[in-house]
N, C-alpha and C positions, 0 to 999 in steps of 0.2 A: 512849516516843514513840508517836503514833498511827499508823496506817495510813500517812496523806499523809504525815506527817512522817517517815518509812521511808523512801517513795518520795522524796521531793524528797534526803534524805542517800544515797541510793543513787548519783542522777543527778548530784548532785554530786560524786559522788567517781569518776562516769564524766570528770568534765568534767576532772576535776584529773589522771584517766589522759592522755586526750586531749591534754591542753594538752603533753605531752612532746615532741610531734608537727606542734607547731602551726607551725615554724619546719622551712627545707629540709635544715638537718641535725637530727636527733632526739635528745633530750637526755636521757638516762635519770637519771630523779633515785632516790634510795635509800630514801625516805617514800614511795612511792606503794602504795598498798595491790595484791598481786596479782601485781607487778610482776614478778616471779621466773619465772612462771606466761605469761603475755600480750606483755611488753613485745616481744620477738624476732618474737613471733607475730606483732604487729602491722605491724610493718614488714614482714614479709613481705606479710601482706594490702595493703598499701598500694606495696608495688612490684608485688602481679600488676592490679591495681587500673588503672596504668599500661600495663601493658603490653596489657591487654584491652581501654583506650580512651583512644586516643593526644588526645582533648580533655583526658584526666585528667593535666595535667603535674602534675610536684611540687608546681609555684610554687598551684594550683589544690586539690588534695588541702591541700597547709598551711594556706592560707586559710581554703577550708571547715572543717577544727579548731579552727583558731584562733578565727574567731567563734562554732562551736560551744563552744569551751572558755570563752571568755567569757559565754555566754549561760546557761551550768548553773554558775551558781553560788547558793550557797542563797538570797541576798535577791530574785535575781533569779524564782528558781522559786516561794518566796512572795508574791512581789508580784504574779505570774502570776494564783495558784489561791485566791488571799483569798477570793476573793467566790464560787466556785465552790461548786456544796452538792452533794457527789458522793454519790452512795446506795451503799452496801453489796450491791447488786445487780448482780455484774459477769456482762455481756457479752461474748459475741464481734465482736471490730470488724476487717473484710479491713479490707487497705488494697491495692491498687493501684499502683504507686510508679512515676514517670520516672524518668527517670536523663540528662536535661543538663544536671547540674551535680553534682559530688560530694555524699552524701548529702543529695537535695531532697526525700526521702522523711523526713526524719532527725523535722524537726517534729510531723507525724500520729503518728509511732510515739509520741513522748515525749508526746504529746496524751492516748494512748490507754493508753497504762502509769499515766501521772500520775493518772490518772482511774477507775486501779482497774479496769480491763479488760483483760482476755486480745486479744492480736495475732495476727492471721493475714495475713502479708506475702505479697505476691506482688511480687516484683521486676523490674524492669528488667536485661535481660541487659547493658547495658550500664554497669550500678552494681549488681555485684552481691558483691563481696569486702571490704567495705567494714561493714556494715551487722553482717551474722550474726557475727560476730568481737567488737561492741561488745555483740549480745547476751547472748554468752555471759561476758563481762566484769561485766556486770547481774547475771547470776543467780549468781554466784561472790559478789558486795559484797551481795545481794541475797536471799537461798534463796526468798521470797515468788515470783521471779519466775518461778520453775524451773517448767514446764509451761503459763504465761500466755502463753508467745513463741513464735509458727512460723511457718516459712517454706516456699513451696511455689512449686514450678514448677508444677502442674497446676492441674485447675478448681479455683474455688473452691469452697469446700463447708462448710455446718455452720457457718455467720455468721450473727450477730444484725442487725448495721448493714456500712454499707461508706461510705470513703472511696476517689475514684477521680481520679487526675490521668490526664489524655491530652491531643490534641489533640481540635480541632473534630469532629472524625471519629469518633474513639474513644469521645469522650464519648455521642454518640448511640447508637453500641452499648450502652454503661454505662447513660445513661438505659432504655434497652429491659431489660437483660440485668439490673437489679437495680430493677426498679421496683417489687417488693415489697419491698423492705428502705428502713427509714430512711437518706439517703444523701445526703452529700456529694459533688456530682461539678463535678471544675472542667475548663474547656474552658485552649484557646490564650488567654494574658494579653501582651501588653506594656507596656513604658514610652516615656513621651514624655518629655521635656525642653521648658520654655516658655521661651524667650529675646527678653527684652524690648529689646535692643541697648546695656544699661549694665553687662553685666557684665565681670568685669575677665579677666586672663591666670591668675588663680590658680583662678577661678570655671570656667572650663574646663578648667585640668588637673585639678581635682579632678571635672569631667564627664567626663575619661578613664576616671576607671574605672568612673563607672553604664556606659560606653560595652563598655570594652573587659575588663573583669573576666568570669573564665568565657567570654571570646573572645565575648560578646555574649548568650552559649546561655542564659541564665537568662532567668525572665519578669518578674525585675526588672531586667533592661539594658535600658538605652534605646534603641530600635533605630528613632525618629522624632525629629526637632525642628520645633518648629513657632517661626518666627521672622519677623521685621518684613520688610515692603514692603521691598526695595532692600538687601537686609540684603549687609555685604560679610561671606565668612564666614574673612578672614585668621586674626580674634586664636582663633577656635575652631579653625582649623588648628594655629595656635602651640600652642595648651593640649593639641592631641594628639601633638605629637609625641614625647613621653616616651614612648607607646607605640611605639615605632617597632620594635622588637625582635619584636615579633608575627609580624611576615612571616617571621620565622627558623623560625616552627613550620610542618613541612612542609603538615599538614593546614590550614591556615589560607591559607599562600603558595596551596596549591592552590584554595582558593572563589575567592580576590581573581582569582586570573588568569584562574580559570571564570567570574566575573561581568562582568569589566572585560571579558571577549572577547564575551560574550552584546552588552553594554550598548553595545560600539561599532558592532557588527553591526547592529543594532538601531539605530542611528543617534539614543541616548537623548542629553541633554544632562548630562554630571555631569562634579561636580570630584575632583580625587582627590590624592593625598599620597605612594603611592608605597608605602602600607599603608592608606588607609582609604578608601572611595569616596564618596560623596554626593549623592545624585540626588532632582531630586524628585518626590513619589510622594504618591495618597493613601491608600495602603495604612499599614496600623498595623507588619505583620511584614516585616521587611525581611531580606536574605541577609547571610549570615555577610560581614564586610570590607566592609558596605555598611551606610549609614545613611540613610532617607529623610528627607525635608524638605517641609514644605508653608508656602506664607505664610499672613500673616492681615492683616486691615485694622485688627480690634476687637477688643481682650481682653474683653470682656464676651461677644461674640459665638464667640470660642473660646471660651472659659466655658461657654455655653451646649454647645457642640460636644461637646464634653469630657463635660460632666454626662449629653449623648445616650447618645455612646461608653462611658460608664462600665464595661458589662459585657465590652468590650475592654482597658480597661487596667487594670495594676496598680497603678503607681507616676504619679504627675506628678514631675516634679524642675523646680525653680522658685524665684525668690526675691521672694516676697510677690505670689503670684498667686492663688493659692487656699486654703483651711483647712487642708487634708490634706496637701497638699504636703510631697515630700521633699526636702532640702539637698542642693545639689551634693554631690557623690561617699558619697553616704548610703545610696544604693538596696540594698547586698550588706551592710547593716548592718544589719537587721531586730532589732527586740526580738521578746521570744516572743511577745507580745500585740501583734502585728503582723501579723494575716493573711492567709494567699493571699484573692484575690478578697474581703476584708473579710467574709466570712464565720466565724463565730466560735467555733472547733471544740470548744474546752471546753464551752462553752454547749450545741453538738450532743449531747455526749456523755455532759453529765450529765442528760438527756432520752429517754437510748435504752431 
C-alpha cells in the first residue's frame, strides 16, 4: 500500500472502532481490531466526557460517532483525497480546536494526518476526553503515526502552519498572534433557514433538527429564519414539537427561562412554545432556546442579502432557493468535502 493508502485503512478502521459507540447503549463486537486494548477505555472517556460538559449528553456524544463512523469509511476517504497531490514534505500543522459540539475539532486533525503531517492540538477544555483516546487507538492500527500526534495545554510552539476556530474575538487575536504562519482561521458562522410559505409538516420536523441538534451550539444549527410577509408561523410550531423533551435538560431549561425573563422585561414581542422562543431579530446569532426571525418582501433581494452576509453564515437550509443550499434537517450531515466557512483544507495543506 502506499502512504495515503495506510492512512485512509488506518482511519477506517478508526471509524469501524467508533461506530461500536455510535448508538446510547454501546455494542462491543468481537472483529474490531484493538478491541481488547481500548474498547472499556473508551467508554470511560466518553462518560468523563459527560460529566465535564453537561451540553455533552449521551444522545449528543452518539450522534457525533455516529456520523463520524459513517464519514471514515474507505470510498468515502478516497473520494475525499482523489485529486489532492500531497508532497512528501511533512509539516507541522497547531490546530486550535472549540469544543460546542462533541469532537468539532475531529475534521482538521483527520485533514492534517490524511495529508501526511504531524499534529499539534491544543484543545478546548470543554472537549477534551474525547479526541487524545482516538489518538492513541491511530497509532496502535497505525505505528506511522506514533510521534506525528500531540497535544498541549500550553503556548504553541515549533509549528509550521496553523488552523484556529474561535469566535469573532478570538480570531483577531489568532489573526495577530499567528500572522507569520500559513493559516486557516475561522471566526463565528451561523445558519439560516429560507422559508418560502409552501412547505409541508414533515419539511419542518425535519428543520427540528438543523434547529435543535447539539441544543443549537453548532455553526451548522440554524439559529435564524428568514420568512414571508404575514407569515403565520403554526405548521413550524407543529414540526417542532418532537423536540419538546429538550426543556428536560437542566442547562437548556435554564437559557429558556434566562431569556424568556430578559425578553419579557424588555417588553420584546415573541412567540414561544413552552421550549422554543422566536423573536424577531436582525441579528444572525441568536441565544440558546431562541431562534430569530426576520421578513423579506423579495427572494432575489434576500439573495442578494445573503451573498453580502456570506462571511457570516455557514449553511442556507432551503428548498430550491439557492445553489449551495442544504436539505431540511441536512445541516449536522456534512460530507468530508464539505467545509467550514467553504474554505478548502486539504487544498491548504497540500501547499504548506
Amino acid at each position: 500500500m502506499s502512504r495515503i493508502e495506510e492512512r485512509i485503512d488506518a482511519f477506517t478502521k478508526l471509524g469501524i472502532f467508533i461506530s461500536q459507540f455510535s448508538q446510547n447503549d454501546s455494542q462491543k463486537a468481537n472483529d474490531v481490531l484493538f478491541n481488547d486494548i481500548f474498547f472499556d477505555g473508551f467508554k470511560h472517556q466518553l462518560k468523563l466526557a459527560q460529566e465535564n460538559n453537561s451540553w455533552f449528553t449521551k444522545d449528543n456524544i452518539s450522534l457525533s460517532l455516529k456520523n463520524w463512523s459513517k464519514s471514515l469509511i474507505t470510498s468515502n476517504l478516497e473520494q475525499w483525497t482523489l485529486n489532492e497531490n500531497f508532497q512528501n514534505d511533512s509539516k507541522t500543522v497547531a490546530i486550535v480546536m472549540a469544543g460546542n459540539i462533541p469532537l468539532v475539532g475531529f475534521h482538521d486533525f483527520l485533514s492534517v494526518l490524511i495529508s501526511g503531517h504531524s499534529v499539534l492540538v491544543k484543545q478546548s477544555s470543554n472537549d477534551k476526553h474525547i479526541l487524545p483516546f482516538l489518538a492513541k487507538y491511530l497509532e496502535h492500527v497505525h505505528e506511522d503515526f506514533k510521534g506525528k500526534i500531540t497535544f498541549t495545554e500550553g503556548k504553541l510552539e515549533n509549528f509550521d502552519a496553523v488552523i484556529a476556530t474561535g469566535s469573532n474575538n478570538t480570531a483577531r487575536y489568532f489573526e495577530y498572534y499567528f500572522k507569520n504562519k500559513p493559516s486557516i482561521i475561522r471566526k463565528s458562522r451561523n445558519s439560516v433557514a429560507v422559508i418560502k410559505g409552501d412547505e409541508t409538516l414533515e419539511d419542518f420536523q425535519s428543520l427540528s433538527d438543523d434547529i435543535f441538534t447539539y441544543f443549537g451550539l453548532g455553526c451548522r444549527s440554524v439559529s435564524k429564519l428568514y420568512v414571508p410577509k404575514d407569515y403565520n408561523f403554526e405548521t413550524f410550531f407543529n414540526g417542532m414539537y418532537g423536540k419538546k423533551d429538550h426543556i428536560t435538560n437542566a442547562k437548556y431549561a435554564n437559557n429558556y427561562d434566562y431569556n424568556k425573563a430578559v425578553y419579557l422585561m424588555s417588553e420584546f414581542d415573541l412567540l414561544e412554545n413552552g421550549f422554543l422562543m422566536i423573536k424577531e431579530d436582525e441579528s444572525y446569532s441568536s441565544p440558546i432556546a431562541t431562534i430569530f426571525y426576520e421578513y423579506y418582501d423579495n427572494l432575489n433581494d434576500l439573495k442578494n442579502k445573503l451573498s453580502e452576509d456570506k462571511d457570516k453564515i455557514q449553511c442556507i437550509v432551503s428548498k430550491g432557493f439557492v445553489e449551495k443550499e442544504v436539505s431540511f434537517g441536512q445541516t449536522q450531515n456534512p460530507q468530508l468535502w464539505d467545509y467550514a466557512d467553504d474554505v478548502n483544507t486539504l487544498d491548504f495543506l497540500s501547499k504548506i
